[in-house]
N, C-alpha and C positions, 0 to 999 in steps of 0.2 A: 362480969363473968356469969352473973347468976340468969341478966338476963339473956343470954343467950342459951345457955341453959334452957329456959323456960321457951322459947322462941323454938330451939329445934324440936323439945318432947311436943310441941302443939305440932307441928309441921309433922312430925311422924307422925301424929296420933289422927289425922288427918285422915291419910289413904287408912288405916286399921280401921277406922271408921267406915269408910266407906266400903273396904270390902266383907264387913260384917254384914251393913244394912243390904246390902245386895247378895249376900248368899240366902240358901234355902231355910238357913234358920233364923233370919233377919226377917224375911220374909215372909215366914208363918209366923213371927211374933208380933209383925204390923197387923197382920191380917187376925190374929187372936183380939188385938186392942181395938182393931175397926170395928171390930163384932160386939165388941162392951163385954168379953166373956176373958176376964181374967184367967179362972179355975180351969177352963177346957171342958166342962160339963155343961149338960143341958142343951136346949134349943127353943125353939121357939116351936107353939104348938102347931103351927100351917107347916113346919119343916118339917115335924115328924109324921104327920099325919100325909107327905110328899111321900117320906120315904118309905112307908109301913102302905101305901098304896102301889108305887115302887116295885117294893120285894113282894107283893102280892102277885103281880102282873108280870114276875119274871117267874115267879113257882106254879105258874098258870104256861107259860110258854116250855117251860122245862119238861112238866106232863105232858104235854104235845109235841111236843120232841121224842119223849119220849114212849109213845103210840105209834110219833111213825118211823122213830129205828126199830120197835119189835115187829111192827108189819113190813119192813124193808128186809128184817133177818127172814123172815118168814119166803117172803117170794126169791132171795136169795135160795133158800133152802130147798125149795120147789127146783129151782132151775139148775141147781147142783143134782139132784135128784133125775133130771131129764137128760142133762148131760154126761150124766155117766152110763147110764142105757136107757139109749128112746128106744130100742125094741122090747124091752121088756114092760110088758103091762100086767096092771093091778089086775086081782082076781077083783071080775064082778059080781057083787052081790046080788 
């Protein structure tokens, strides 16, 4: 009796296994142990000196992004400006 007992809890415990190591948090705990980093901290110095290059080079695209929506607002502005009266002109200086 007992060993059949023992016999089914293995055969259950089987698939429960398997769909641990294949879910998402199976999956980041292999991938935590392949990296040798128990704690979840730290990195390695060429990783962070990737990423701190990284976020440099994305705060460098964002300012230029940012030049050219406010020059994009600008010739918007103009040409709302012409479209609501092209007859009427600036006094010239």
């Amino acid at each position: 009796m007992w060993v059949l007992a023992v016999i089914l809890i293995v055969a259950l415990l089987i698939p429960v296994a398997a769909i641990l190591v294949d879910s998402p948090l199976g999956k980041s705990f292999a991938r935590r142990m392949e990296e040798g980093r128990g704690d979840g901290q730290g990195g390695s110095p060429s990783e962070l000196r990737d990423v701190k290059r990284k976020v440099e080079m994305l705060e460098t695209e964002v300012e230029d992004l940012n030049r050219s929506v406010s020059g994009m607002k600008e010739e918007l502005q103009f040409m709302q400006r012409l479209l609501e009266d092209p007859r009427r002109k600036k006094p010239t200086s």
